[in-house]
MDTraj code that builds the backbone (N, CA, C; nanometers):
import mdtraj as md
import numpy as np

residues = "UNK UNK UNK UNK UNK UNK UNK UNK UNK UNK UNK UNK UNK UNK UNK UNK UNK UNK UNK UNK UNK UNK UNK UNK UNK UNK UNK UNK UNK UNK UNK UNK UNK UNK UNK UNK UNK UNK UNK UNK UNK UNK UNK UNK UNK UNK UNK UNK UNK UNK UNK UNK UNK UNK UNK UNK UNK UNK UNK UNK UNK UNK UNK UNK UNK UNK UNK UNK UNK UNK UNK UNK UNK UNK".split()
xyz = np.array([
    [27.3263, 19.3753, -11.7391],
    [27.3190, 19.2322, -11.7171],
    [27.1731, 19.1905, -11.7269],
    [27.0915, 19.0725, -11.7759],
    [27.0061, 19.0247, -11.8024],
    [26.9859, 18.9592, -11.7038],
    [26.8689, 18.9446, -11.6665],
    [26.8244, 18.8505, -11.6004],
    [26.6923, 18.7101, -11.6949],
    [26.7283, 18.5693, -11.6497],
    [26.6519, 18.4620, -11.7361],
    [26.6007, 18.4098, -11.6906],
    [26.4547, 18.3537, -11.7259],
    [26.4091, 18.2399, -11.6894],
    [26.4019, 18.1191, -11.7563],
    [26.4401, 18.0235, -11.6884],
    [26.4623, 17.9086, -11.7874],
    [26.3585, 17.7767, -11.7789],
    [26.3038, 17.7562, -11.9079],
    [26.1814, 17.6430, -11.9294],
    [26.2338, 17.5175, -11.9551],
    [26.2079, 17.4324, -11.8315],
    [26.2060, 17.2784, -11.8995],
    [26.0986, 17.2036, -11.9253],
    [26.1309, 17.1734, -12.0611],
    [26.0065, 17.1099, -12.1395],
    [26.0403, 16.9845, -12.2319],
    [26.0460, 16.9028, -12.1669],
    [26.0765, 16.7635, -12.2743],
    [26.2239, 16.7787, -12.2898],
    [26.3198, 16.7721, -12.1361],
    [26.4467, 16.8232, -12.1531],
    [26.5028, 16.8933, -12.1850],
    [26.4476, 16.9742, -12.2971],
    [26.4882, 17.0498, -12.3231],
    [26.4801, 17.2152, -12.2890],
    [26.5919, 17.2667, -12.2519],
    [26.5833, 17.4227, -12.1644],
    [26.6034, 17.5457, -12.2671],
    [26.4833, 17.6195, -12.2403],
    [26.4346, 17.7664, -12.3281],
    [26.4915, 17.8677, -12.1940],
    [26.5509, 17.9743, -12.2587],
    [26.5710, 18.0376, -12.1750],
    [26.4886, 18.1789, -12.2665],
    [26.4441, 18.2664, -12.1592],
    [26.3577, 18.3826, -12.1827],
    [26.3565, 18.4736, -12.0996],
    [26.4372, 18.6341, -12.1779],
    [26.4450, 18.7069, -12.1140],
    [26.3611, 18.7812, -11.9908],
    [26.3713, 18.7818, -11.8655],
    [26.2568, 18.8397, -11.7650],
    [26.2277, 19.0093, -11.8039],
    [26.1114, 19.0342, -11.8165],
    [26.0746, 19.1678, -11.8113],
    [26.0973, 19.2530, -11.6494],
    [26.1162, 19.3548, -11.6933],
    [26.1836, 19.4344, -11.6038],
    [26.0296, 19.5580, -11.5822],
    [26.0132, 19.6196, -11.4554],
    [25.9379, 19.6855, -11.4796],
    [26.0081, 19.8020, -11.4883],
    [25.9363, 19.9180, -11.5847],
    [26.0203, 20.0420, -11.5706],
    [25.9681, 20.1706, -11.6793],
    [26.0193, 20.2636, -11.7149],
    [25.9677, 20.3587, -11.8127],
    [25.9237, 20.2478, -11.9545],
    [25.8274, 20.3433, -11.9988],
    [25.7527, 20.2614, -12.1331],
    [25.8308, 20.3798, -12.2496],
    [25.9266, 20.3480, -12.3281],
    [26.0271, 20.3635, -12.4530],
    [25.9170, 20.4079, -12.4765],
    [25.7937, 20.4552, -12.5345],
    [25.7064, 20.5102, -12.6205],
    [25.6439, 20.6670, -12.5774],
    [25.6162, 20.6450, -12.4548],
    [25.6049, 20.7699, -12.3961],
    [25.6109, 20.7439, -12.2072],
    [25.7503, 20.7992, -12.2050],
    [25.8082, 20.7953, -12.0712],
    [25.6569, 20.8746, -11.9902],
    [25.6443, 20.7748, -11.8605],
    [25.5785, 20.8280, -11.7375],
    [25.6752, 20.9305, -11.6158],
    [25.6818, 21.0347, -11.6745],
    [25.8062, 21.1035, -11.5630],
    [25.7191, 21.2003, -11.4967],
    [25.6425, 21.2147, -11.4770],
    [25.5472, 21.3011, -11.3604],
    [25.4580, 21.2174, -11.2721],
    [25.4979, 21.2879, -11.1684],
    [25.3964, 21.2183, -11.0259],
    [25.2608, 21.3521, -11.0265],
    [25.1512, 21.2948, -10.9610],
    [25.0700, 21.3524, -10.9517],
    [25.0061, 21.3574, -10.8692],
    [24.9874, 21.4457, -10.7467],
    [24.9379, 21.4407, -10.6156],
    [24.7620, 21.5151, -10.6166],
    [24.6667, 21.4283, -10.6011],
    [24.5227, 21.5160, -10.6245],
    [24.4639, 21.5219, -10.4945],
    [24.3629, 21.6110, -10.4327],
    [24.2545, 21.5990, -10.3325],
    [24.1554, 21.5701, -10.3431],
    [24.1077, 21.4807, -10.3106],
    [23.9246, 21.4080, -10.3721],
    [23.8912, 21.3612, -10.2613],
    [23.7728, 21.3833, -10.2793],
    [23.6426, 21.3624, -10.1876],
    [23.6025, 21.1983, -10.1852],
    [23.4966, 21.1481, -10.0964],
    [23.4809, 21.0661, -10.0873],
    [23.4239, 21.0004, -10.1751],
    [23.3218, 21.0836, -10.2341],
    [23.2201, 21.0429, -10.3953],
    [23.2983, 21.0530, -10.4902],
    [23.4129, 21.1336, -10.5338],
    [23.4991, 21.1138, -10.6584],
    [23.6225, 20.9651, -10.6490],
    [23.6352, 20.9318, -10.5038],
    [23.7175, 20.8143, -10.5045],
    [23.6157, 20.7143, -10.5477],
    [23.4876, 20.7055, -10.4746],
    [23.4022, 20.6060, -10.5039],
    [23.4160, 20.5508, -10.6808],
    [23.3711, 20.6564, -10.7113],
    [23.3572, 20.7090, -10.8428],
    [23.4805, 20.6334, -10.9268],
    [23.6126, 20.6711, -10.9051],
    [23.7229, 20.6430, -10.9714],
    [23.7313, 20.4770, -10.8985],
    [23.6909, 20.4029, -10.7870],
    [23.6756, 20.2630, -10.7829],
    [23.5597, 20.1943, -10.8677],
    [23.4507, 20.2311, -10.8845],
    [23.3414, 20.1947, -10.9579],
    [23.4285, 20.1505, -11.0716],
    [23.4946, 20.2683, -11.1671],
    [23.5577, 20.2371, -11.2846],
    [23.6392, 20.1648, -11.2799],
    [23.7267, 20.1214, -11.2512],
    [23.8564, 20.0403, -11.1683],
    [23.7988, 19.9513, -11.1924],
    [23.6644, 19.8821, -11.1336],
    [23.6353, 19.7583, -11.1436],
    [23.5645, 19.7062, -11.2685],
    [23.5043, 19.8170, -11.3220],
    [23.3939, 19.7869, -11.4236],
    [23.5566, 19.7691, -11.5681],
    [23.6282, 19.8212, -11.5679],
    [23.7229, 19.8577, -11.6528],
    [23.8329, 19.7615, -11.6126],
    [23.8557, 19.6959, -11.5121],
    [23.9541, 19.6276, -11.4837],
    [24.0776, 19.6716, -11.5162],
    [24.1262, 19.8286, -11.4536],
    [24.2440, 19.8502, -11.4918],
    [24.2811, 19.9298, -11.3345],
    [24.3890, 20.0100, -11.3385],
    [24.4858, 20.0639, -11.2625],
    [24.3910, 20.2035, -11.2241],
    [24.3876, 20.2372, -11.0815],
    [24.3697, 20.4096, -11.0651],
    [24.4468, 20.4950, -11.1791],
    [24.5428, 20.4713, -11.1911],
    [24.5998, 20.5613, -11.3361],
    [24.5758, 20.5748, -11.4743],
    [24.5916, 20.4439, -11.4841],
    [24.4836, 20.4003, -11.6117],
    [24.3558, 20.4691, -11.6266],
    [24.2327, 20.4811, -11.5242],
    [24.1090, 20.5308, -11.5113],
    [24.1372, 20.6906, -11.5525],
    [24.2214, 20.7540, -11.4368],
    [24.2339, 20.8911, -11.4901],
    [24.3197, 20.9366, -11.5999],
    [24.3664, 20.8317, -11.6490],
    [24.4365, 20.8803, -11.7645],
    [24.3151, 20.8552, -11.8888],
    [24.2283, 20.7659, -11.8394],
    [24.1255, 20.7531, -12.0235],
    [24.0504, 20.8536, -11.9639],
    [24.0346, 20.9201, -11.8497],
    [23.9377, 21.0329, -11.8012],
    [23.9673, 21.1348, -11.9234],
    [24.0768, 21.2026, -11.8592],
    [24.1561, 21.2895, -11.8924],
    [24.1663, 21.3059, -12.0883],
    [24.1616, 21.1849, -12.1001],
    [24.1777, 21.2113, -12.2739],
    [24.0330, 21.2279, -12.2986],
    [23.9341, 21.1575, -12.2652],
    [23.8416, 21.1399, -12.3030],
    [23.7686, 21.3054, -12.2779],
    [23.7684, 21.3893, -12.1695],
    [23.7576, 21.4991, -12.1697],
    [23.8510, 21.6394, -12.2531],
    [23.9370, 21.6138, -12.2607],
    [24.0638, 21.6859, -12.3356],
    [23.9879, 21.6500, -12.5187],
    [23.9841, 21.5296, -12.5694],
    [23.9206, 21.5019, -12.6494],
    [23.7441, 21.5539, -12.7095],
    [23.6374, 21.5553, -12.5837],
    [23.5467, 21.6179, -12.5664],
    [23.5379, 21.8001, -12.6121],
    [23.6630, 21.8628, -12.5476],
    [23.7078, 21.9897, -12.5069],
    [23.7571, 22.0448, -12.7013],
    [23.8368, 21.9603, -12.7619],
    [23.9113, 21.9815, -12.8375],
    [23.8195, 21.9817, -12.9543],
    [23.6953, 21.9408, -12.9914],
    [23.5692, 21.8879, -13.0949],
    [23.4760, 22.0675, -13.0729],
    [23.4536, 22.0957, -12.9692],
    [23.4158, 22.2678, -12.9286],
    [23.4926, 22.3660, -13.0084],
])
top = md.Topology()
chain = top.add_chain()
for i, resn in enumerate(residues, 1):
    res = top.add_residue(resn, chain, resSeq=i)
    for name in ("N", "CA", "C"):
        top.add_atom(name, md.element.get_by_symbol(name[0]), res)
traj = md.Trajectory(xyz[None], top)
């Protein structure tokens, strides 16, 4: 079942499907990931957060490539 939101605009009503949050069809997120960090590596991973304007996950996920990527050029 769908769920809609519906636009009135000059009487006239648009209806538009609501996004759902959930797995991304391109490459499913199916692992959780539990880490231990220190107080300077959280700092660290907020610094980026803000400078980057994205998600704690987001941050360690461009970490992660960006080193894996680094690793893979050796």
């Amino acid at each position: 079942m769908y769920d809609y939101l519906a636009f009135r605009i000059k009487e006239v009503f648009f209806l538009k499907e609501r996004k759902k949050p959930g797995p991304h069809p391109e490459k499913p997120l199916e692992h959780d990931l539990k880490v231990r960090i220190d107080n300077e590596g959280l700092a660290k991973i907020e610094y980026c957060m803000k400078k980057l304007n994205a998600t704690r996950s987001e941050v360690l996920r461009k970490g992660v490539n960006s080193l894996y990527d680094e690793l893979k050029k050796q």
